[in-house]
Rosetta silent file (secondary structure, phi, psi, omega in degrees, C-alpha in Angstrom):
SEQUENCE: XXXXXXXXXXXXXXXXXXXXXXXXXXXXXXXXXXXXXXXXXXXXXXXXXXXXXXXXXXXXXXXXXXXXXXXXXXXXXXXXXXXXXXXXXXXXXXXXXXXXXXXXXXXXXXXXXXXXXXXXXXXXXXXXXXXXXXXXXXXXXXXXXXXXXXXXXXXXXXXXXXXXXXXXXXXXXXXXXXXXXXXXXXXXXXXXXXXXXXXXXXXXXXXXXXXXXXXXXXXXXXXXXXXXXXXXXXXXXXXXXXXXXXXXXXXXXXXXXXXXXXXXXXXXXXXXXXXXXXXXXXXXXXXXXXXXXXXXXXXXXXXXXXXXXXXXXXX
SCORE:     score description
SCORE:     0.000 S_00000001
   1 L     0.000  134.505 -175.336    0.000    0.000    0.000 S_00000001
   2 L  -101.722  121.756  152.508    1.546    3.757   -1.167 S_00000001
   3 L  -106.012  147.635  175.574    0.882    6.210    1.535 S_00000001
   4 L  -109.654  134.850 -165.082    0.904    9.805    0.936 S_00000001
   5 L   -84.714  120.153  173.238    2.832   12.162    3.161 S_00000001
   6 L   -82.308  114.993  155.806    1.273   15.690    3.783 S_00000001
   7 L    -0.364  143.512 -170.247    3.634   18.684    3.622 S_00000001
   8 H   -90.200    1.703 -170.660    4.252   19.631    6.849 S_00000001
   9 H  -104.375   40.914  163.857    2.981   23.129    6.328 S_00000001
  10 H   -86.573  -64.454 -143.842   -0.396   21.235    4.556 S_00000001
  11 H   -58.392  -31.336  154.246   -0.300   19.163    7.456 S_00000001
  12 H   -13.922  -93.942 -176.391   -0.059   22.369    9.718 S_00000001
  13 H   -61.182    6.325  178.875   -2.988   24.068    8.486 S_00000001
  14 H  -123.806  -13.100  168.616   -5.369   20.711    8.880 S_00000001
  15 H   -81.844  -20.691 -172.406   -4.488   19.914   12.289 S_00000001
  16 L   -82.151   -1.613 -165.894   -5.343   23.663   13.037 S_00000001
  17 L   -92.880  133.638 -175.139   -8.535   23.597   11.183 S_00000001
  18 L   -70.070  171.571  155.174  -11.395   22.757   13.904 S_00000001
  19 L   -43.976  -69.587 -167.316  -13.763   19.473   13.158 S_00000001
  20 L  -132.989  178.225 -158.596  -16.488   21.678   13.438 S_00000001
  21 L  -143.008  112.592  167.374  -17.400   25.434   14.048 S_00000001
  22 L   -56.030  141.818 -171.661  -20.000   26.243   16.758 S_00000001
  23 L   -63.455  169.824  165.580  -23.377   27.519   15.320 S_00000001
  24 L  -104.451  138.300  171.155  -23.514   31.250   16.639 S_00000001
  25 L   -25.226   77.037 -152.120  -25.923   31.898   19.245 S_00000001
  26 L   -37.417  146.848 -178.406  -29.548   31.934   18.072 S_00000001
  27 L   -78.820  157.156 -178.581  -31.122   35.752   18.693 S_00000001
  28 L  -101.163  129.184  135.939  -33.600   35.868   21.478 S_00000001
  29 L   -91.541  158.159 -133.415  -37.049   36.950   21.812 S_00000001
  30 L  -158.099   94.365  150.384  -37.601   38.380   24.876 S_00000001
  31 E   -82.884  134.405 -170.744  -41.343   38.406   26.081 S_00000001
  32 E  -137.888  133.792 -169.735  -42.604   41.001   28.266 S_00000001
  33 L  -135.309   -4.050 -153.790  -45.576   41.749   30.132 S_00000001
  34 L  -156.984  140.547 -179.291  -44.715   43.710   33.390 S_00000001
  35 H   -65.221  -27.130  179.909  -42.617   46.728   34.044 S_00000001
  36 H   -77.228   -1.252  172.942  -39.870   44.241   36.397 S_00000001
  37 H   -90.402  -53.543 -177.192  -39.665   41.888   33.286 S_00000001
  38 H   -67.764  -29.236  164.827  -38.773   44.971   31.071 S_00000001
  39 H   -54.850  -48.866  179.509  -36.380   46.168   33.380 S_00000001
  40 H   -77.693  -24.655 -156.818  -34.396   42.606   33.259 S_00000001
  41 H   -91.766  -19.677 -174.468  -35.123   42.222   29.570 S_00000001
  42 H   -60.196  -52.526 -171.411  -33.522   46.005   29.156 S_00000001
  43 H   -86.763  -25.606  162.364  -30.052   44.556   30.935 S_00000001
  44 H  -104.052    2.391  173.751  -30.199   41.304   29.806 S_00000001
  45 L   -67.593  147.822 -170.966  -30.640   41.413   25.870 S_00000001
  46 L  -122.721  166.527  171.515  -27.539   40.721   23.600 S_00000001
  47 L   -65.894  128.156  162.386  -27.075   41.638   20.355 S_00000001
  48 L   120.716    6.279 -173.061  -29.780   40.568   17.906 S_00000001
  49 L  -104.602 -169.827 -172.940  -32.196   39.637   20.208 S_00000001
  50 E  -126.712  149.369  150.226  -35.931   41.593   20.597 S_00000001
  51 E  -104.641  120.107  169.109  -37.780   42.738   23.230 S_00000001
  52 E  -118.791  132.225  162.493  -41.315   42.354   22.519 S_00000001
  53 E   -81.410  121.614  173.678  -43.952   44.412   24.831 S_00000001
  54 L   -93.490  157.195  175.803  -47.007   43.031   25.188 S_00000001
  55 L   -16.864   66.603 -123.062  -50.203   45.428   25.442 S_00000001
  56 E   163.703 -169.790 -177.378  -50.490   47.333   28.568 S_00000001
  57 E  -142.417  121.515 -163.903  -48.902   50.000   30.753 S_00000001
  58 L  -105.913   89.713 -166.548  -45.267   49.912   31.826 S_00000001
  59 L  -101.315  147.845 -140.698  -44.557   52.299   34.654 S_00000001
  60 L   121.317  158.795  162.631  -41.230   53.449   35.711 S_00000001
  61 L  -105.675  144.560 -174.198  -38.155   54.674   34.401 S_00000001
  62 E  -111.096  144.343  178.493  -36.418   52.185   31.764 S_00000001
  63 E  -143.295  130.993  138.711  -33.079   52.286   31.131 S_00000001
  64 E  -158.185 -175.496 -136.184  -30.430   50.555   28.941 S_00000001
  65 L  -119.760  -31.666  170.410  -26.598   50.401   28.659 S_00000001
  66 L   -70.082  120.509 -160.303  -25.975   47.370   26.416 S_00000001
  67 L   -78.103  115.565  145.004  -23.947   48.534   23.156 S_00000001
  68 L   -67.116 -175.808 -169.854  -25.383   46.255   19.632 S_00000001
  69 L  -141.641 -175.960 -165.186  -23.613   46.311   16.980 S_00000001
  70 L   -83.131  -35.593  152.952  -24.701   47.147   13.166 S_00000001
  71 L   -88.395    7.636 -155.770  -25.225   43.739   12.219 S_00000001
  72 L  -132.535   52.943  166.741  -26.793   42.496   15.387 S_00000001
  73 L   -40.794  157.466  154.161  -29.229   45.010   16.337 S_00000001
  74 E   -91.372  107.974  174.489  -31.188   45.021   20.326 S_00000001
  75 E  -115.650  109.403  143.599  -34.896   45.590   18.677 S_00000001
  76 E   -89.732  111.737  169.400  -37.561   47.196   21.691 S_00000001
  77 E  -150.714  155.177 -177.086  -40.845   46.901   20.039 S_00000001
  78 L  -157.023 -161.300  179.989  -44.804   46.732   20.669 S_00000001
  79 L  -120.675  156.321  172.528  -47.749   48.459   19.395 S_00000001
  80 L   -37.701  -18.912  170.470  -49.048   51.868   20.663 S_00000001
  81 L   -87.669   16.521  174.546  -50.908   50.147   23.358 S_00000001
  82 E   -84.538   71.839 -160.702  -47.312   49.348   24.835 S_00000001
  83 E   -90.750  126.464  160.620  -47.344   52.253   26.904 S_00000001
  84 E  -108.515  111.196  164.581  -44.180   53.180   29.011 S_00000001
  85 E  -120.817  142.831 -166.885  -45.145   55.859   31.580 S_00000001
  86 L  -129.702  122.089 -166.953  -43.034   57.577   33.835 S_00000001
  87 L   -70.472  -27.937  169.041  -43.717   60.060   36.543 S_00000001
  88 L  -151.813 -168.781  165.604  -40.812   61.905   36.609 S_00000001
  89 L    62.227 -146.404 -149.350  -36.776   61.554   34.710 S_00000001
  90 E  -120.732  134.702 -174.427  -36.801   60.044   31.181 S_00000001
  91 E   -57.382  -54.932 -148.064  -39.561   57.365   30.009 S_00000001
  92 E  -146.616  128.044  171.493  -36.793   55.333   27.939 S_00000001
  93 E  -112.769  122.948  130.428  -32.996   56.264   28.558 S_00000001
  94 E   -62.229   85.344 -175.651  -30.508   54.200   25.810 S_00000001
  95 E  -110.504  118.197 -178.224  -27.380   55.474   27.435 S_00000001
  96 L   108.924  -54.458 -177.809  -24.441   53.647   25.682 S_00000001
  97 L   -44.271   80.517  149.434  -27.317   51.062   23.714 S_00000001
  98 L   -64.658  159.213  158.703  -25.680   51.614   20.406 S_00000001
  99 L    63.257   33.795 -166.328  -27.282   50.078   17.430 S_00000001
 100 E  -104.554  127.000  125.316  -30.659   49.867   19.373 S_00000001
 101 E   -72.212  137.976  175.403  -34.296   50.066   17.332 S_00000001
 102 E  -118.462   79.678 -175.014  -37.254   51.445   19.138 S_00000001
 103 E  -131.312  134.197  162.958  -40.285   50.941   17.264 S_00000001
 104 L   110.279  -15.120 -162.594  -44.025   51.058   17.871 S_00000001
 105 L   -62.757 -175.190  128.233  -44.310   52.075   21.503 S_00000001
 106 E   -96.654  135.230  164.672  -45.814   54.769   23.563 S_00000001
 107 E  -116.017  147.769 -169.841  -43.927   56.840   25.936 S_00000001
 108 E  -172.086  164.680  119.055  -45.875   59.917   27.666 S_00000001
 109 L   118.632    2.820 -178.700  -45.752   60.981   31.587 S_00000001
 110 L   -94.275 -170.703  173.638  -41.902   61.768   32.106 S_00000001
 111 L   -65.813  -59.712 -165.745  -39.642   64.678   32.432 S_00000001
 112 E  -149.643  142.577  179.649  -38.447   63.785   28.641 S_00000001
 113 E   -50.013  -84.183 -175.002  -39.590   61.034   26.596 S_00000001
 114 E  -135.030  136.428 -172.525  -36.726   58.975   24.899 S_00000001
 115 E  -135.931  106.626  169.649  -33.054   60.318   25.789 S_00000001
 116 E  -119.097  134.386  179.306  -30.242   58.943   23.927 S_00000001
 117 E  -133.818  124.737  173.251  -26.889   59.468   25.015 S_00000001
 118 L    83.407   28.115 -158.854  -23.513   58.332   24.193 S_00000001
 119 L  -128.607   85.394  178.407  -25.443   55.812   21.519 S_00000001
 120 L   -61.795  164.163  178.956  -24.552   55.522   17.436 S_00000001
 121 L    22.615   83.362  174.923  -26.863   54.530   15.491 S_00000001
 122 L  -124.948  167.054 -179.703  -29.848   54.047   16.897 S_00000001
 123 E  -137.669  114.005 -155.857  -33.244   53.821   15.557 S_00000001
 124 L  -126.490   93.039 -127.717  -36.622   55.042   16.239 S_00000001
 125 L  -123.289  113.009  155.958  -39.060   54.038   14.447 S_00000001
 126 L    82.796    8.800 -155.752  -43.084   54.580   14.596 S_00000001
 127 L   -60.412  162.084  116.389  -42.810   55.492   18.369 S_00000001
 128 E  -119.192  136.449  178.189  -45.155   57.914   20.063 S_00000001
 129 E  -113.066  131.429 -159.396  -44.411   60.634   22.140 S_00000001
 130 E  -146.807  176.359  175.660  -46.487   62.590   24.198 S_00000001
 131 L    24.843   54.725  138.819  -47.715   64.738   27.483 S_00000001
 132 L  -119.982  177.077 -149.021  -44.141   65.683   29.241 S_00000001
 133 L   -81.004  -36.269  174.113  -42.672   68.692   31.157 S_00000001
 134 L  -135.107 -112.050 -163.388  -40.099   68.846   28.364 S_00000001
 135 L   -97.269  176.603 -177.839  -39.064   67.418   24.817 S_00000001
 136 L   -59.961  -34.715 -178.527  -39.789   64.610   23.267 S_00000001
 137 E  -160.515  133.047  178.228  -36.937   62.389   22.028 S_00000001
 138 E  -130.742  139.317  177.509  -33.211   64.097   22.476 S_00000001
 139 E  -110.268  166.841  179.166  -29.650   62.759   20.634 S_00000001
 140 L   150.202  160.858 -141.188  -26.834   63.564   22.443 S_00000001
 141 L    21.628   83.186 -163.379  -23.518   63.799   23.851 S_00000001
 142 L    47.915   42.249 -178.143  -22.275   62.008   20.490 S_00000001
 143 L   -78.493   90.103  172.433  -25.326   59.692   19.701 S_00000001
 144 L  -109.215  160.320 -172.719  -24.443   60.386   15.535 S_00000001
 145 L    57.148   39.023  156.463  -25.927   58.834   12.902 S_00000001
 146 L   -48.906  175.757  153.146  -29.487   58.461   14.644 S_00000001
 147 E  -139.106  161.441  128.509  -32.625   58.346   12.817 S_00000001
 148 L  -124.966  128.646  176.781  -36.198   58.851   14.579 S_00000001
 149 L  -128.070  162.118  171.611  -38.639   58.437   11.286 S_00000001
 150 L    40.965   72.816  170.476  -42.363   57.906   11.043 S_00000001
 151 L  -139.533  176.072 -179.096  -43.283   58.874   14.543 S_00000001
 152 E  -141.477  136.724 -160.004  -45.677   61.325   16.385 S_00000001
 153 E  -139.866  125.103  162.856  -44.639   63.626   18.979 S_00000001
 154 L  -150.509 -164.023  166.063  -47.051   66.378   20.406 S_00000001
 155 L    75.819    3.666 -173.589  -47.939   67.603   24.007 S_00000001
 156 E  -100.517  137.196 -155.033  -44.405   68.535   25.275 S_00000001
 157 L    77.119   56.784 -163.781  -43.284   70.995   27.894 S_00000001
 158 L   -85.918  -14.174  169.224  -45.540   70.880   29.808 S_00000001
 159 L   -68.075    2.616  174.676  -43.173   72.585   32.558 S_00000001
 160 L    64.297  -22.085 -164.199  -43.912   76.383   30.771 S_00000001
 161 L   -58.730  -27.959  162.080  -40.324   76.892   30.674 S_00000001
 162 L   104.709   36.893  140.349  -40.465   76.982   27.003 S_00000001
 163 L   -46.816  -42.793 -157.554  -38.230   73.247   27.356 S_00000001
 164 L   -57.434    9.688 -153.028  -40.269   71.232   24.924 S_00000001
 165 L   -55.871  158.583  178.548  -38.821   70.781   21.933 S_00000001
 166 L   -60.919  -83.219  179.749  -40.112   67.563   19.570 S_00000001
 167 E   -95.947  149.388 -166.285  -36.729   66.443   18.456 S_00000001
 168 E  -154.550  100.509  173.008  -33.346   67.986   20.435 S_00000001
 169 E  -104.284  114.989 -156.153  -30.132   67.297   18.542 S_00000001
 170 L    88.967 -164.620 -165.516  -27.201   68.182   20.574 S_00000001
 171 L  -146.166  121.846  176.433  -26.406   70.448   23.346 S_00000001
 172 L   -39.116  118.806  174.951  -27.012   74.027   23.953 S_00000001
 173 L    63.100   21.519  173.766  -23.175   76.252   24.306 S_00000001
 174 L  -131.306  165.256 -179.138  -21.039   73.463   23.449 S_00000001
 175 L  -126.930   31.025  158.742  -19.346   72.288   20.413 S_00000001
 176 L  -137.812   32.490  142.111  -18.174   68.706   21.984 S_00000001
 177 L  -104.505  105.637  164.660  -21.325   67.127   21.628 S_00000001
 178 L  -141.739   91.972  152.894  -21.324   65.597   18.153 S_00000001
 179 L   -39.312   26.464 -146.790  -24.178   64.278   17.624 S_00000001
 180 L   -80.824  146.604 -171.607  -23.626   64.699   13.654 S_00000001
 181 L    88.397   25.543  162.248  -25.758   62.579   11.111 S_00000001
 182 L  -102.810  145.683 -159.012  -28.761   62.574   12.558 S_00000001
 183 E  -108.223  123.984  177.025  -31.811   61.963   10.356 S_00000001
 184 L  -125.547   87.650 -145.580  -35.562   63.220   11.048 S_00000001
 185 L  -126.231  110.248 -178.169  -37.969   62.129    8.638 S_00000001
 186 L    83.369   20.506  169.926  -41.729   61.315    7.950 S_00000001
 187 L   -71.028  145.722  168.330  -42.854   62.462   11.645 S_00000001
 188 E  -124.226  103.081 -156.023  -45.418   64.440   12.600 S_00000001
 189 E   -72.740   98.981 -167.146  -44.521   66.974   15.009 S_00000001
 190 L   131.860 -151.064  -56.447  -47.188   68.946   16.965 S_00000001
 191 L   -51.886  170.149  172.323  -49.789   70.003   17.972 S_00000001
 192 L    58.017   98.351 -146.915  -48.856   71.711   21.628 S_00000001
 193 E  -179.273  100.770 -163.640  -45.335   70.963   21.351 S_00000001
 194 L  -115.963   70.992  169.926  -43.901   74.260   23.810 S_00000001
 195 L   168.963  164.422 -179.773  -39.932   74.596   22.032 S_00000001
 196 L   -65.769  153.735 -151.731  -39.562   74.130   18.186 S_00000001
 197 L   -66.818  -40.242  164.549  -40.690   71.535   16.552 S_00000001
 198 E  -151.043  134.138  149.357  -36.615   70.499   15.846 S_00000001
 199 E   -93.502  131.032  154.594  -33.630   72.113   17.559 S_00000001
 200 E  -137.664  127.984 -164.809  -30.555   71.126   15.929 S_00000001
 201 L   -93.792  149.873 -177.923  -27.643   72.693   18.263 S_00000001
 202 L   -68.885 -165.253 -157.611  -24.501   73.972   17.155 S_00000001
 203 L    60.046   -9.443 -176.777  -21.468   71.525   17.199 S_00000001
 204 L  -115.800  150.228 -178.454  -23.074   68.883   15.576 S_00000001
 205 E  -132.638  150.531  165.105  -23.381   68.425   11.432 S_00000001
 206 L    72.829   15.564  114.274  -25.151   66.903    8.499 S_00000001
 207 L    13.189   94.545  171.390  -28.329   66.650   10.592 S_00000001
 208 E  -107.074  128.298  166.558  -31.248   65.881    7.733 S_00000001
 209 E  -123.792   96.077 -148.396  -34.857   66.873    8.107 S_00000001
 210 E  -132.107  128.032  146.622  -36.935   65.550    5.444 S_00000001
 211 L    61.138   39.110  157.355  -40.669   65.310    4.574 S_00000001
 212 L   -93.618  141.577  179.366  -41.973   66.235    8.193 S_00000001
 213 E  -100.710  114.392 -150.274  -45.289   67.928    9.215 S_00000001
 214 E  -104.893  148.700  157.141  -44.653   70.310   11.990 S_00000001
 215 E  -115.339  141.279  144.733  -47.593   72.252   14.216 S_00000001
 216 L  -131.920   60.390  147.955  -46.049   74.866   16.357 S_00000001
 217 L   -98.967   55.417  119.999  -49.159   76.014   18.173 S_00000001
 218 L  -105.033   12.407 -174.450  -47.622   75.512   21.393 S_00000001
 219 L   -59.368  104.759 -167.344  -44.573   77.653   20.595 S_00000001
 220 L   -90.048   -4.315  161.381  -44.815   79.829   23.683 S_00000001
 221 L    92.035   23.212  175.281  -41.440   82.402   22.996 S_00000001
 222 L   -97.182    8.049 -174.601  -39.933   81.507   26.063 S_00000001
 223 L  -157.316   47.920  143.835  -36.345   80.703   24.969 S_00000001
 224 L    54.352   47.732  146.465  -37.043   82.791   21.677 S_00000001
 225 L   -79.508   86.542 -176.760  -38.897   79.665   20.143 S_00000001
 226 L  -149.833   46.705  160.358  -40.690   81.083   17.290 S_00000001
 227 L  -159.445  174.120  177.230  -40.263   78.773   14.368 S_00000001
 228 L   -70.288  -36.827 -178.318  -40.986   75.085   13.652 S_00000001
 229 E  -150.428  131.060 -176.916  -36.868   74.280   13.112 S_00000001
 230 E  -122.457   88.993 -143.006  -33.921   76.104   14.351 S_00000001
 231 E  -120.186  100.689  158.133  -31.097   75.141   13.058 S_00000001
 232 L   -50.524  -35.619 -153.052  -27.461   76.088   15.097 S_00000001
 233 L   -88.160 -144.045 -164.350  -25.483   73.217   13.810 S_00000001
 234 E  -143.705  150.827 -178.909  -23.562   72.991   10.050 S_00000001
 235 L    46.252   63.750  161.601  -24.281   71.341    6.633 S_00000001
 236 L  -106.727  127.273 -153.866  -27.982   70.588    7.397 S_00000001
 237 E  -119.257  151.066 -162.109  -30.517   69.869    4.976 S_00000001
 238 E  -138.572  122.741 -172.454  -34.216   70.616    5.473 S_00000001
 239 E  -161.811  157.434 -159.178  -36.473   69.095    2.720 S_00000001
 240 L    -3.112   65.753  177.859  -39.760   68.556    2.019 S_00000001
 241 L  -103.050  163.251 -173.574  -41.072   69.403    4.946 S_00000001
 242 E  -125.908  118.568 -161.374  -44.725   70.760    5.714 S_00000001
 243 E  -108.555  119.658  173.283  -45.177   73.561    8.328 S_00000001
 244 E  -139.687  167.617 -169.957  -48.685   75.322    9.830 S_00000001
 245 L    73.065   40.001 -176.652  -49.124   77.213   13.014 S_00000001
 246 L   -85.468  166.437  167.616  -45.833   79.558   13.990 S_00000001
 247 L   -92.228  -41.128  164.469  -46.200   82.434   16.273 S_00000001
 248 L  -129.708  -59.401 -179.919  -43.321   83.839   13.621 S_00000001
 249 L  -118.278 -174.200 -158.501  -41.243   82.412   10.819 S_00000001
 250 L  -122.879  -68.615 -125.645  -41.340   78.954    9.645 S_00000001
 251 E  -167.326  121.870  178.108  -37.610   77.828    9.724 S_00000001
 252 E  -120.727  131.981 -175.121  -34.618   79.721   11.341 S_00000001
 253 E  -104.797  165.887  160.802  -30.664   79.672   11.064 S_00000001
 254 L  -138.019  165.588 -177.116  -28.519   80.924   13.824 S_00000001
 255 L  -150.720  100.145  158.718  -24.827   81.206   14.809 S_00000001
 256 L   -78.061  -18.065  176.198  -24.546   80.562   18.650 S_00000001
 257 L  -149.132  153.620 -172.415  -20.783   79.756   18.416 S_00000001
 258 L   -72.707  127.201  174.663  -18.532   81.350   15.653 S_00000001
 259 L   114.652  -19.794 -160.859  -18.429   78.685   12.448 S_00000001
 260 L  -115.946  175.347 -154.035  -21.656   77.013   13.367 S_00000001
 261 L    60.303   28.494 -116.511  -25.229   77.409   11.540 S_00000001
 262 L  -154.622  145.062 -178.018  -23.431   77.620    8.413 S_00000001
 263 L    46.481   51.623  170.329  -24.300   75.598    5.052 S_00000001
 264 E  -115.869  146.491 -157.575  -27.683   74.551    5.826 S_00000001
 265 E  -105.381  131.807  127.536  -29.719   73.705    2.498 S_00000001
 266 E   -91.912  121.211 -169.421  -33.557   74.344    2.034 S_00000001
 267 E  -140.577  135.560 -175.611  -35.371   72.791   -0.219 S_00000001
 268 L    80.804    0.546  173.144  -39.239   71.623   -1.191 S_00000001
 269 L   -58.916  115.878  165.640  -40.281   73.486    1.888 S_00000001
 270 E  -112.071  116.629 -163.211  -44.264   74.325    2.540 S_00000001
 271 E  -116.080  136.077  147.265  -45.258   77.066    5.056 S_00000001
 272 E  -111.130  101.530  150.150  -48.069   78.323    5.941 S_00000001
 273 L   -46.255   10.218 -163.295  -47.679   81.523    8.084 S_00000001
 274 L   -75.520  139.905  179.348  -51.387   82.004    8.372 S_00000001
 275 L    28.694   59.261  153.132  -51.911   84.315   11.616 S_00000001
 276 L   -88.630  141.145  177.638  -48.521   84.795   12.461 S_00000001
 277 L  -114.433    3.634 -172.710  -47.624   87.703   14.436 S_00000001
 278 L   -83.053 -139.601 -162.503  -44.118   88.271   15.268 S_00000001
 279 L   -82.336  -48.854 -176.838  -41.604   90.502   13.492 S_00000001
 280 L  -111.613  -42.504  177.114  -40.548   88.835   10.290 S_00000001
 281 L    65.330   52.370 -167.556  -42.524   86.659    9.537 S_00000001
 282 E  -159.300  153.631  178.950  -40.821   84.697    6.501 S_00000001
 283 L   -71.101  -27.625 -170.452  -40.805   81.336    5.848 S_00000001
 284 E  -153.460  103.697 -167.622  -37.245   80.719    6.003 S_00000001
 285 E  -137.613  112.053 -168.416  -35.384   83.673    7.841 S_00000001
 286 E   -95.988   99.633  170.616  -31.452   83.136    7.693 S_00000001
 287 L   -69.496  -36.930 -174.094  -30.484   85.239   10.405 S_00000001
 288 L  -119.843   63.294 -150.289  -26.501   84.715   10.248 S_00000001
 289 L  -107.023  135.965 -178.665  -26.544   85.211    6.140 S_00000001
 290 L   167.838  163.403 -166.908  -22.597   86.446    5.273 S_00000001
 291 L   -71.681  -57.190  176.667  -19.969   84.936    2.551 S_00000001
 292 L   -58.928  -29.964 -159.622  -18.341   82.682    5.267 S_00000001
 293 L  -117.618   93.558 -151.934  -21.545   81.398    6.543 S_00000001
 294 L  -122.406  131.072  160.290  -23.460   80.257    3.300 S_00000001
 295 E  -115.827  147.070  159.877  -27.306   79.369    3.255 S_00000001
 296 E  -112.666  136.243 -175.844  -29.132   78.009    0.596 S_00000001
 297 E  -127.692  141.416  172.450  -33.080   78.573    0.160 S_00000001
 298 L  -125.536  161.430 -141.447  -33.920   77.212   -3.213 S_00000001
 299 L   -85.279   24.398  165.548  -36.973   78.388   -5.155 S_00000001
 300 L   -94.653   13.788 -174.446  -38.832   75.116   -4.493 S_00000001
 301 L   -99.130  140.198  167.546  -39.871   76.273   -1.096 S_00000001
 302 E  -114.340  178.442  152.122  -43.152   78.034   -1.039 S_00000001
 303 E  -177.726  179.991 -153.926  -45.314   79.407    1.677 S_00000001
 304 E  -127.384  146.515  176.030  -48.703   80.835    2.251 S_00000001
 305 L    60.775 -165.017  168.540  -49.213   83.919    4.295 S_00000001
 306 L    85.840 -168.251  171.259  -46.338   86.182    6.314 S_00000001
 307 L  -101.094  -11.707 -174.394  -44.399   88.759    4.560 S_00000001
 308 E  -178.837 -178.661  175.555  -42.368   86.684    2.652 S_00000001
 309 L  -114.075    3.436  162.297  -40.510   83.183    1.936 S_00000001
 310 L  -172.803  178.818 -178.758  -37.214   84.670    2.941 S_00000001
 311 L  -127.625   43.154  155.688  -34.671   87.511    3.403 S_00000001
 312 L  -122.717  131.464  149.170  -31.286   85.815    1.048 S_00000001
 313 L   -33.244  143.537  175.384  -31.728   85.253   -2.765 S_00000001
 314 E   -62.325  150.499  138.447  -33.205   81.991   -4.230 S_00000001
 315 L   -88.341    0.000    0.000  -30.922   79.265   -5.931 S_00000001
């Protein structure tokens, strides 16, 4: 009998190869019916598995900390009759909980709704948020490349301070929260909503706001909230969105820190300014308009009432 000899660096590479390769660890579903079950399923989900909420009211504050990944998402979802209410603090905190989806709930009865912090990519998806002392869903201290789409947020600030904003991307007098990339799209923002409809804060960039329908009849002017979108941060584009109710303008730029507000795009924009009363009164009023600091309003924005759709030439 002729035996054949392997090479030793064949022979190498086949004792190193295992027999077999453990399966990877089947994703979880994670049924929940009780707020102390959501609490463990918040801390004990891995990546890829779901939390599903069953019908009901979940009371408490929820919080979680475990980081997904991009292919492995941590999916929290129910239907609008999942209700998480919270008496005081933040309905749903993701602090860390990268790569997290959030889709279908309710959240209502907190300080602030859904607060993500220190979290990439997360996603928030069909939620609703409603009736707290301030806003609704906040990105921050470098949650970038967020989404919340197809959700409804109204009812916020309920604390008068003129807190309340819908969406809140970044942080107010700082440039080293960047929050940058986050996208806010097919929502419907309003009614009673007491802060703009979206704050996007300087330090953070490329921020998109696309094909949302904003109320602001709850802007109340108390932290010089008197548009639908305010936009501080840099290269943000605002598109086909649909705006009724302001106390003044429809869509505002600013430059709270020198370099910031700068290269934000409008485009596809619909306002209606019907019984507005403040000062200007324009649909799109670029406040910090100068050669370094370039806005674009392009002539596909319209609006209905006011004095005007803006105070820079069209593109």
């Amino acid at each position: 009998m002729r035996r054949h000899l392997l090479a030793p660096a064949v022979l190498a590479a086949a004792l190193a190869t295992p027999l077999f390769t453990a399966p990877a660890q089947a994703a979880t579903t994670i049924e929940v019916t009780t707020a102390a079950q959501l609490k463990s399923a918040l801390t004990a989900a891995a990546p890829g598995d779901t939390i599903h909420l069953a019908d009901g009211t979940y009371t408490g504050n929820f919080k979680a900390y475990t980081a997904a990944t991009s292919a492995a998402r941590i999916t929290l979802t129910g239907s609008s009759k999942a209700v998480l209410t919270a008496g005081g603090g933040y309905g749903l905190h993701l602090d860390g909980a990268a790569y997290w989806t959030v889709r279908g709930i309710t959240v209502t009865g907190g300080q602030k709704g859904i607060m993500i912090d220190t979290a990439r990519g997360v996603l928030v998806d069909s939620v609703t948020v409603h009736d707290l002392d301030m806003e609704g869903v906040h990105f921050r201290n470098s949650s970038s490349d967020g989404t919340i789409r197809n959700s409804r947020i109204y009812d916020t600030g309920h604390d008068g301070r003129g807190m309340g904003e819908g969406v809140y991307v970044g942080t107010a007098n700082t440039l080293s929260d960047r929050s940058d990339g986050v996208t806010i799209s097919g929502n419907t923002i309003g009614p009673g909503v007491g802060g703009e409809n979206v704050d996007i804060k300087e330090g953070t960039t490329g921020a998109r706001v696309i094909g949302n329908t904003f109320d602001g009849s709850g802007l109340t002017g108390a932290n010089y909230d008197d548009s639908w979108v305010d936009v501080k941060g840099n290269n943000v584009l605002v598109e086909n969105n649909r705006g009724t109710a302001t106390t003044n303008d429809g869509y505002q730029t600013h430059t709270q820190q020198t370099g910031w507000g700068c290269g934000t795009v409008f485009r596809g924009n619909q306002s209606d300014l019907t019984g507005a009363t403040g000062a200007t009164r324009l649909a799109i009023d670029v406040t910090n308009a100068s050669a370094g600091c370039p806005t674009t309003v392009t002539a596909t924005n319209t609006v209905t009432g006011g004095r005007g759709l803006t105070n820079i030439p069209l593109t």
